[in-house]
C-alpha positions in Angstrom: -29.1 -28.8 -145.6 -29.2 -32.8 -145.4 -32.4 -34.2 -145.4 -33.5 -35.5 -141.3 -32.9 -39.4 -141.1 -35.8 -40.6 -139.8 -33.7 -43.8 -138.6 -32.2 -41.9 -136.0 -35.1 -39.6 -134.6 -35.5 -41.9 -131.9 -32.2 -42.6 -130.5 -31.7 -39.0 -130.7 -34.7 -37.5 -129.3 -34.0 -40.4 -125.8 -30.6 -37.9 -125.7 -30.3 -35.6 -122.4 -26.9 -34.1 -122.5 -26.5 -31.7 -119.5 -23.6 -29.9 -117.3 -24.3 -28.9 -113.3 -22.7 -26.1 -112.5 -22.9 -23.6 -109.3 -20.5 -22.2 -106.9 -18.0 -23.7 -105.1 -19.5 -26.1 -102.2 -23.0 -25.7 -103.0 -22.8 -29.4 -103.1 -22.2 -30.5 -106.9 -20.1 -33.5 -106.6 -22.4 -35.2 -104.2 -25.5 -34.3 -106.6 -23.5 -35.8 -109.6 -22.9 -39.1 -107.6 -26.6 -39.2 -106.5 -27.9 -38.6 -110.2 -25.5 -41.8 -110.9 -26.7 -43.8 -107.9 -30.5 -42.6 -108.4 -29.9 -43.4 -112.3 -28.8 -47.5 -111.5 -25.1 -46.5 -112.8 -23.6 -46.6 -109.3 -24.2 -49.1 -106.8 -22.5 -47.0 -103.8 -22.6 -43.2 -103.7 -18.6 -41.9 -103.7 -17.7 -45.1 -105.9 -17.5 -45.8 -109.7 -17.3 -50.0 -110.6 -15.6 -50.5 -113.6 -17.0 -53.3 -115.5 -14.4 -55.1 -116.2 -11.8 -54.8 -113.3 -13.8 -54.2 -110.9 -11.5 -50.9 -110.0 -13.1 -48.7 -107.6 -12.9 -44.9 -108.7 -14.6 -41.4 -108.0 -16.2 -38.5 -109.8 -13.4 -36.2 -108.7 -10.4 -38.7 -109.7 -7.2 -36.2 -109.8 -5.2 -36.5 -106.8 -5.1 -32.4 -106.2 -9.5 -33.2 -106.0 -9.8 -35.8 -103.6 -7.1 -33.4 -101.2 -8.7 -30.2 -101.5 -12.7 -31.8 -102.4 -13.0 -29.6 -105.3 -13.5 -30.7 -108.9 -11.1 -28.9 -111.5 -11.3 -31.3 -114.3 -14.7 -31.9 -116.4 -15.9 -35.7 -115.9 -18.0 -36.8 -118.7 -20.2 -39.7 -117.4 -22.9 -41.7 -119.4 -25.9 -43.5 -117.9 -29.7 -44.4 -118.4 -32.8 -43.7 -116.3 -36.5 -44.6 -117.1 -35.7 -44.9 -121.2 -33.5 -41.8 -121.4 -30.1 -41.6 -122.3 -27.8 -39.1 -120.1 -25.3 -37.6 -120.3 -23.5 -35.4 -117.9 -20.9 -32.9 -117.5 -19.5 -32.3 -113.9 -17.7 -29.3 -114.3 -15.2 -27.2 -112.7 -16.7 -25.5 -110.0 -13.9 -23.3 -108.8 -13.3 -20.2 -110.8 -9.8 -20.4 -111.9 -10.9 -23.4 -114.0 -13.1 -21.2 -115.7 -12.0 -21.8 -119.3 -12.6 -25.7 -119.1 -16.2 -24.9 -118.1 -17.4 -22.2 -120.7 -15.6 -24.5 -123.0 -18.0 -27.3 -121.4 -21.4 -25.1 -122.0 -20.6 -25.4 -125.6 -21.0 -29.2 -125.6 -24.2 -29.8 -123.2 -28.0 -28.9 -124.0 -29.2 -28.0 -120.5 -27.8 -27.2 -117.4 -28.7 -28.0 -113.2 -27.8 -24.9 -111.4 -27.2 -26.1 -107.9 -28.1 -23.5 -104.9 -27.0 -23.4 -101.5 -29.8 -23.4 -99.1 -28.5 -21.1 -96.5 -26.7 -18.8 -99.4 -29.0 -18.7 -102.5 -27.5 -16.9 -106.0 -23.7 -16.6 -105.4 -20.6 -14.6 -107.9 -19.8 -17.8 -109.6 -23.6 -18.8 -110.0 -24.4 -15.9 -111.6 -21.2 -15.9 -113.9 -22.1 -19.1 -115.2 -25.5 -18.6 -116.1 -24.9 -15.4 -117.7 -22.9 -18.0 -119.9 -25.8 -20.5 -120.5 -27.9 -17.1 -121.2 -25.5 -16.4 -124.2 -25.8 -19.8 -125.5 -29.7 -19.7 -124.5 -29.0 -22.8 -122.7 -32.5 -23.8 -120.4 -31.7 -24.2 -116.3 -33.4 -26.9 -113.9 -32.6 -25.5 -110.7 -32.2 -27.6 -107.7 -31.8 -26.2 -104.4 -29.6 -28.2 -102.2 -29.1 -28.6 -98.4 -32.6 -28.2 -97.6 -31.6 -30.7 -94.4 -29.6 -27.4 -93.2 -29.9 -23.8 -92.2 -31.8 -22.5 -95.0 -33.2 -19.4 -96.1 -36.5 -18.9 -96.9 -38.1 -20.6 -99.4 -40.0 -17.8 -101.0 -37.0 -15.9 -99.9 -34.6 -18.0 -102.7 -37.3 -17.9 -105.3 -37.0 -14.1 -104.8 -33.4 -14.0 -105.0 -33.6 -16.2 -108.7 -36.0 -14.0 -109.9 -34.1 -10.6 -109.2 -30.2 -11.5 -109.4 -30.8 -13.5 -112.5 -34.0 -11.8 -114.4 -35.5 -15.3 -114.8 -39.3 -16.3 -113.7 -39.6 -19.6 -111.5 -42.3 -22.6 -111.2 -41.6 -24.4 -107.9 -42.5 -28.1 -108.8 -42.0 -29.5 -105.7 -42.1 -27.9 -102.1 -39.8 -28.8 -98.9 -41.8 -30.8 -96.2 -40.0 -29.2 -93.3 -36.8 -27.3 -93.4 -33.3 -28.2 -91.7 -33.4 -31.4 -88.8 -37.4 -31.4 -89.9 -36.8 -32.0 -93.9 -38.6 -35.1 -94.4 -38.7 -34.8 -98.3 -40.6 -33.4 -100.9 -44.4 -32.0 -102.0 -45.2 -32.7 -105.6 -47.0 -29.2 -106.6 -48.3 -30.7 -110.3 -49.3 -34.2 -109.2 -50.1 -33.8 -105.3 -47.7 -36.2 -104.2 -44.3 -36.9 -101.6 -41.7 -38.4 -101.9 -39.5 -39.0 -98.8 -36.2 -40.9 -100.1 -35.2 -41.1 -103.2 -35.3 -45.0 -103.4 -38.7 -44.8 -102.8 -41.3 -44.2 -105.4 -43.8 -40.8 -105.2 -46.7 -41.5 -102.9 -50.3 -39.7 -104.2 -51.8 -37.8 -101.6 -54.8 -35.5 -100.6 -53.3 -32.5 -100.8 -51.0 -31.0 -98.4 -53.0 -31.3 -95.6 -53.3 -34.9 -95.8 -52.7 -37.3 -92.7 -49.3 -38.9 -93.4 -47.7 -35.2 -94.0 -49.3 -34.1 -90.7 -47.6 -37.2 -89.2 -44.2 -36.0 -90.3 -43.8 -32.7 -89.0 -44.0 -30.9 -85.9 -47.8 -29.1 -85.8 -46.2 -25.5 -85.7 -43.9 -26.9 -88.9 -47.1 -28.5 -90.7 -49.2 -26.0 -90.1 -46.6 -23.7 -92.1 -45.9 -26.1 -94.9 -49.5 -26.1 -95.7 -49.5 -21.9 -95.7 -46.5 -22.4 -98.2 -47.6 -24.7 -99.8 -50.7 -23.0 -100.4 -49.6 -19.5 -101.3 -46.8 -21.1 -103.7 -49.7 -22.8 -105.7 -51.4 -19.5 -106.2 -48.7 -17.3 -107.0 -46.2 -19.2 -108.7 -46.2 -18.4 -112.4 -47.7 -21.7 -115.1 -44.4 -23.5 -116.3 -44.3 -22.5 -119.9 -41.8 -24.9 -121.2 -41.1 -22.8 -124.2 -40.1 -20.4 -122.2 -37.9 -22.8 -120.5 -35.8 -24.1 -123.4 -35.4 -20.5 -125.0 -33.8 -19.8 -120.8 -35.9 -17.1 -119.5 -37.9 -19.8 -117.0 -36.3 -22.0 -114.6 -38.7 -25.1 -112.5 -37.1 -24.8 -109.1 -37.0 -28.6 -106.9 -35.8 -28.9 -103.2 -33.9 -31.5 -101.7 -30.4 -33.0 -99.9 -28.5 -34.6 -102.4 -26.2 -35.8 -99.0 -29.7 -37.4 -97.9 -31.0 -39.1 -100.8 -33.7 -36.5 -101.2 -35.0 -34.5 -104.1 -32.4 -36.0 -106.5 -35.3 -38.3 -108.4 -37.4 -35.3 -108.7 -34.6 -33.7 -110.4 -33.7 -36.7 -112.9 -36.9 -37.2 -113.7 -37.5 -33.2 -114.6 -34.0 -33.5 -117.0 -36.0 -36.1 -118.7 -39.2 -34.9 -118.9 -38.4 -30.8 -119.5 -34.5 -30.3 -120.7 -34.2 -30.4 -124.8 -33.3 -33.7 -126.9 -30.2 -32.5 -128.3 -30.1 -29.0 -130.6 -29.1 -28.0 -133.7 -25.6 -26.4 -133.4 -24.6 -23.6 -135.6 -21.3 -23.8 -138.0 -19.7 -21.8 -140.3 -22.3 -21.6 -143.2 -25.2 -23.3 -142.0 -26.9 -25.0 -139.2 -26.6 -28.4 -138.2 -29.2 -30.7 -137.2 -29.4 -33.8 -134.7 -31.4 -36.0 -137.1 -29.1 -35.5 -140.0 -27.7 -38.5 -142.0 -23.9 -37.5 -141.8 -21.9 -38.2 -138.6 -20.4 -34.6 -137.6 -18.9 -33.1 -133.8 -16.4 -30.9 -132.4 -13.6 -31.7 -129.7 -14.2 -29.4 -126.4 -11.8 -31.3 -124.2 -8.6 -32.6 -123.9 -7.7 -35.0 -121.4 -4.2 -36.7 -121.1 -3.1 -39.5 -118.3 -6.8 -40.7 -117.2 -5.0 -43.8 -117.2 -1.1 -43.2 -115.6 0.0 -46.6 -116.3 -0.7 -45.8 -120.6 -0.2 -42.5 -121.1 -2.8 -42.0 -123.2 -4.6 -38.6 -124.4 -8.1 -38.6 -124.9 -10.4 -35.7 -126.9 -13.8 -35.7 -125.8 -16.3 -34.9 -128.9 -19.7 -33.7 -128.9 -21.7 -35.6 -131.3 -23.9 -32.8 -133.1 -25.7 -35.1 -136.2 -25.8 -38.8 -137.5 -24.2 -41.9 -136.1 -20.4 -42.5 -135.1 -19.4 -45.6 -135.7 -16.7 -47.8 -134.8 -13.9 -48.2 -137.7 -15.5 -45.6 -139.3 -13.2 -42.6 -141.2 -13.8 -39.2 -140.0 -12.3 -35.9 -142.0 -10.6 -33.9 -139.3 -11.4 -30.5 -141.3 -8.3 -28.6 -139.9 -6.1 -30.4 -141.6 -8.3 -31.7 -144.5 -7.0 -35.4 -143.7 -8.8 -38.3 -142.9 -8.7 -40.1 -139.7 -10.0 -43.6 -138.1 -12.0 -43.7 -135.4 -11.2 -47.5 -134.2 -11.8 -46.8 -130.6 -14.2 -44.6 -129.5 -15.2 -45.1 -126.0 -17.9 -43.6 -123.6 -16.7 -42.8 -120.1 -17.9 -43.0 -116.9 -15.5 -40.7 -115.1 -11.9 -42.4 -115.6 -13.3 -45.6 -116.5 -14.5 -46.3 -120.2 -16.1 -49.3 -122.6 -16.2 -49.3 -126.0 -18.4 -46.6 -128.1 -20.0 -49.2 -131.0 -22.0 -46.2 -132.1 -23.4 -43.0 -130.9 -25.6 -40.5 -131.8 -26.0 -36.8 -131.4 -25.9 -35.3 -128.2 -23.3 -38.4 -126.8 -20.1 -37.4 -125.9 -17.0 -40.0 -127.5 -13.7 -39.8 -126.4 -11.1 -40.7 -129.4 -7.8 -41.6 -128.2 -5.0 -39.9 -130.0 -1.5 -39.2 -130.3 -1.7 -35.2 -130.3 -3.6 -35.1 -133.8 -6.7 -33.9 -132.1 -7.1 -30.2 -130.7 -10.0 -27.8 -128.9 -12.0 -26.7 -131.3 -11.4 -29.4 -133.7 -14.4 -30.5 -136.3 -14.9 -34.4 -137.4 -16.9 -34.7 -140.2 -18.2 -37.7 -142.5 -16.3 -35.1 -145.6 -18.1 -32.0 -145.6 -15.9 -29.4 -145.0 -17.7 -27.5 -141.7 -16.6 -25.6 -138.7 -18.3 -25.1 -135.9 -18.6 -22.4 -134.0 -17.9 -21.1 -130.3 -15.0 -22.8 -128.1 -13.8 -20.1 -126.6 -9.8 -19.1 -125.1 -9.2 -16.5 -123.0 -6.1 -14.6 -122.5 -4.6 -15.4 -119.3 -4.4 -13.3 -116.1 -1.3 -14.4 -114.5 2.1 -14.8 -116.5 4.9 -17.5 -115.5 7.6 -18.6 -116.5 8.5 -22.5 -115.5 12.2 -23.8 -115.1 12.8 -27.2 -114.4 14.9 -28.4 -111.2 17.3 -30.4 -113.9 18.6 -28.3 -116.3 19.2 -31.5 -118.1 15.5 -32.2 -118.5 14.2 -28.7 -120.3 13.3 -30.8 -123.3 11.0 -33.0 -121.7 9.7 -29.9 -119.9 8.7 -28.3 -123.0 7.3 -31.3 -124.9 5.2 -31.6 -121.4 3.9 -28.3 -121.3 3.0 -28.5 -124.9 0.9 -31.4 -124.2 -0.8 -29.2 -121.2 -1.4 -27.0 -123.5 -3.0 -28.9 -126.4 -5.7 -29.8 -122.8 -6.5 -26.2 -122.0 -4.6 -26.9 -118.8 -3.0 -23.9 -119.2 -1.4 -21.4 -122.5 1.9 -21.5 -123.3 3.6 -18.9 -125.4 6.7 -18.8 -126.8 8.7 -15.4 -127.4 9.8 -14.0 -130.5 13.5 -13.1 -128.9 13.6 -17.2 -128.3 14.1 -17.0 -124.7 12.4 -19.6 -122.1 8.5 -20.6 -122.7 5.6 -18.5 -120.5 3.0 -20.1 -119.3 -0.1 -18.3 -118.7 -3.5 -19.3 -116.5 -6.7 -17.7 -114.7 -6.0 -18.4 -111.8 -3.4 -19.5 -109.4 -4.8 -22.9 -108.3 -3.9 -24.3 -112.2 -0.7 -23.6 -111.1 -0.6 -25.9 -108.8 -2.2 -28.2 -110.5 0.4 -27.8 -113.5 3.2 -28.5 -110.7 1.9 -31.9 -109.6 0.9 -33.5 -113.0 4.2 -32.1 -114.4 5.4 -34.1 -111.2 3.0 -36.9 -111.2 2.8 -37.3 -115.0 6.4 -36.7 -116.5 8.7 -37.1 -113.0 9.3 -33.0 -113.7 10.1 -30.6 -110.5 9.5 -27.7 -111.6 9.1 -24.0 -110.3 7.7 -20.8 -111.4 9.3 -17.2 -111.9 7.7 -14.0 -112.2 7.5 -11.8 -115.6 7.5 -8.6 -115.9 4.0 -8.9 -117.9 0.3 -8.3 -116.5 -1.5 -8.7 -119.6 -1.8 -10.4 -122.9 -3.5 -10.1 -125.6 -3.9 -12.0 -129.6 -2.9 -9.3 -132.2 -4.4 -9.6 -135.6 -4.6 -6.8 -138.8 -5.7 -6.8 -142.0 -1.9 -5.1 -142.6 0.8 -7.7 -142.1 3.6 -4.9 -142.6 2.4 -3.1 -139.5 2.4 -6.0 -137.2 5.8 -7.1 -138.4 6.5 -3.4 -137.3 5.1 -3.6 -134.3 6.8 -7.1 -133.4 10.1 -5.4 -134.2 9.8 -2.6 -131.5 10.1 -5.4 -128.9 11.0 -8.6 -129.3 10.6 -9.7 -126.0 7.4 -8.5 -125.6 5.9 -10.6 -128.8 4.7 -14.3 -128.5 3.0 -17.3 -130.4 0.6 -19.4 -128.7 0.0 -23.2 -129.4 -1.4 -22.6 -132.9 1.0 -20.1 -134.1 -0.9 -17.0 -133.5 0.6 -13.6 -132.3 0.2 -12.8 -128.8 1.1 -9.1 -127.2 2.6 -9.2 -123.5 2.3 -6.2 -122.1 3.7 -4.7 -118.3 0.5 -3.2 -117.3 -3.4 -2.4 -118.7 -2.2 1.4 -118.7 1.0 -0.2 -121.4 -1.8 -2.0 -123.2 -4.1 0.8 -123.7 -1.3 3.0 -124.7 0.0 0.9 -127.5 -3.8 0.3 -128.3 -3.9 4.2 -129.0 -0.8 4.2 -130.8 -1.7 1.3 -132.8 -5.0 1.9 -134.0 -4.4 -0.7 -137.5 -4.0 -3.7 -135.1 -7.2 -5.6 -133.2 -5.9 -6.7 -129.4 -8.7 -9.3 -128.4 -9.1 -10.8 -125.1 -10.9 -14.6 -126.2 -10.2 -16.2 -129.4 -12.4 -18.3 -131.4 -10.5 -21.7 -131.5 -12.7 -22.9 -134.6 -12.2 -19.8 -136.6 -8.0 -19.3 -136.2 -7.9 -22.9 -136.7 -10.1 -23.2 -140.1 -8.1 -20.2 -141.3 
């Protein structure tokens, strides 16, 4: 293993790299602009300046977002707050945009888990922590919408403990609840803060005068019973035990009313991990290494409609990227220039000079960059862990004008390469299948294709259900098996044999038939690609 650099400890160890996830409207994208507003990156919350053109943008800039106020594209934005170095991952929230967000979790350090109020753990909450629990990824969790309805507070802790098998510290306590929140109650240093533009005001303990003031005297009375009973019975924050993700510190706020979000960012900076070793085929990498290396997780094409360009978004894992420097893009074995790496700030960008590990680049390219792909300073390494999954729903896409089937397949080719959605292509030659999640990436397939390449398209049902990635240590036997049916066989974007089958019950059946050949539901984009 190299040798730590001691000339990058420090830039390294100011590194937060984080994601937010929770369910669908628990209030994410609001949080994500507060944490940018809170952080000095953002001057009005909803708005994005660019530096240079002064072009106003949001968070959520895809046009199918702003209609339906969901996010279903990871933004990768960069800021700093009080000496630290962020950088965030706003991801996906709705659950047919699952793949871009486990494929996310691989690149981040530490996660927000954002809560509901009124609703507390919910399906896609716990799906995605069982994710960060798999990649022992530590959770902040912030419980939003404390201005609303809420449950109660003991009530949510409860519900964190049971649903997700994790102990809680609350750090800070709600001064009121709903029309009476008036901010928060700093358990560890005895102190409130109302807004978040505002700095934490010391006080004597919750009973003290100017909390009394605030609230209601049957409201006060009970803050200072919480208050009271969740200093003695919350468990001592072991912050060990937070990085290895078995303990969570819970904060309170209204990311819609400027409160609780400084709490938060100050927690990510105190608490969540500089940024970790990451394991690769062989050995494990280090963040103070000497030798620039990272993997690709994302890729985004037409941020920018008026240059169609197509950005990969790299994790840094070790050393120092530096502009103009040559890279070894370890797939192919070939070396590569990185003359423009940029840092982003949703759509909008600057110049990457350098970075370090734990900052996420984007590197322009022209299609030579994949998922899964490793950049190295020469060694030859691979690492590990962005994940595919085989598809739930199976199209296939014609375009309105015969005339323009080539363009449709070059398009969906370059959707592919992003993880927008799978195509495979059938061993009898007939037309392309697409394959997705769920059915909203359909849609939004349809309006790039539209929006992006000038392509009407529509979508025909197949007569498959299920798919599946065949390999075998006997070559003869799956050329066999490809022969029964044609029609039935398929190669995704790298190549790789892909079963279709009608039904689970067809699947299982030629499972049992077939006991020589492995049918796999997620494949290893590293591992087929080093092959």
């Amino acid at each position: 293993m190299n040798a730590p650099a001691s000339g990058l400890a420090d830039p390294v160890s100011r590194r937060r790299t984080f994601a937010i996830i929770s369910h669908p409207d628990a209030g994410k994208t609001t949080l994500t602009e507060k944490l940018l507003l809170f952080g000095g990156a953002i001057q009005l919350a909803g708005e994005v300046k660019a530096k240079r053109n002064q072009r106003q943008t949001r968070s959520d800039w895809m046009g199918i977002e702003r209609e339906r106020g969901i996010s279903v594209v990871t933004s990768v934005m960069t800021f700093e707050y009080g000496g630290w170095v962020f950088n965030l991952l706003d991801t996906p929230g709705h659950e047919d945009f699952s793949e871009d967000t486990y494929r996310t979790l691989t690149a981040v350090d530490a996660a927000v888990m954002v809560l509901d109020a009124a609703k507390g753990i919910e399906a896609r909450t716990l799906k995605l922590v069982e994710v960060c629990r798999l990649r022992d990824i530590p959770i902040v969790t912030f419980i939003n919408k404390m201005d609303r309805e809420t449950m109660d507070p003991f009530d949510l802790l409860d519900d964190i403990e049971k649903t997700l098998a994790m102990d809680t510290t609350p750090m800070t306590w709600p001064i009121g609840r709903g029309r009476a929140f008036a901010g928060t109650y700093d358990l560890v240093r005895s102190a409130i803060r109302l807004k978040d533009a505002e700095e934490a005001i010391p006080v004597n303990g919750p009973e003290d005068s100017r909390i009394e003031a605030m609230l209601p005297e049957a409201d006060f009375q009970q803050f200072v019973g919480e208050v009271e009973l969740a200093a003695g019975a919350a468990k001592p924050f072991v912050r060990q035990s937070f990085l290895e993700g078995h303990h969570t510190p819970v904060y309170w706020g209204s990311a819609l009313r400027d409160m609780g979000v400084k709490d938060l960012i100050e927690a990510l900076g105190t608490f969540a991990p500089s940024p970790r070793e990451q394991k690769a085929d062989g050995r494990t990498v280090t963040a103070t290494e000497e030798r620039m290396t990272g993997f690709v997780f994302k890729i985004q094409a037409n941020m920018d409609p008026n240059h169609r360009d197509r950005i990969a978004f790299m994790r840094v894992c070790s050393g120092k990227l530096q502009r103009g420097m040559k890279a070894k893009l370890v797939r192919t074995g070939k070396p590569m220039s990185l003359h423009t790496p940029q840092f982003f700030f949703a759509q909008d960008r600057s110049i990457a000079d350098e970075a370090f590990a734990g900052d996420i680049v984007g590197i322009p390219n022209h299609g030579t960059l994949r998922i899964g792909d490793t950049l190295t300073e020469g060694e030859d390494l691979v690492f590990r862990g962005v994940p595919s999954f085989a598809p739930e729903i199976l199209r296939r896409v014609r375009a309105a004008d015969a005339m323009k089937a080539k363009k449709l397949k070059e398009a969906l080719q370059q959707m592919a390469e992003e993880g927008v959605v799978q195509v495979f292509l059938p061993f009898d030659g007939s037309q392309a299948i697409v394959g997705v999640v769920g059915s909203l990436q359909l849609d939004v397939l349809a309006e790039r294709l539209k929006n992006e390449y000038g392509l009407e398209i529509s979508f025909e049902t197949t007569r498959f259900a299920v798919c599946r990635w065949v390999s075998t240590t006997e070559p003869a036997k799956l050329d066999e098996f490809s022969r029964r049916d044609s029609s039935a066989m398929a190669r995704d974007l790298d190549g790789d044999p892909v079963y279709m089958a009608t039904s689970p019950y067809s699947l299982r059946y030629e499972e049992e038939r077939w006991p020589m050949l492995k049918f796999t539901d997620v494949k290893d984009y590293q591992k087929v690609k080093a092959g």
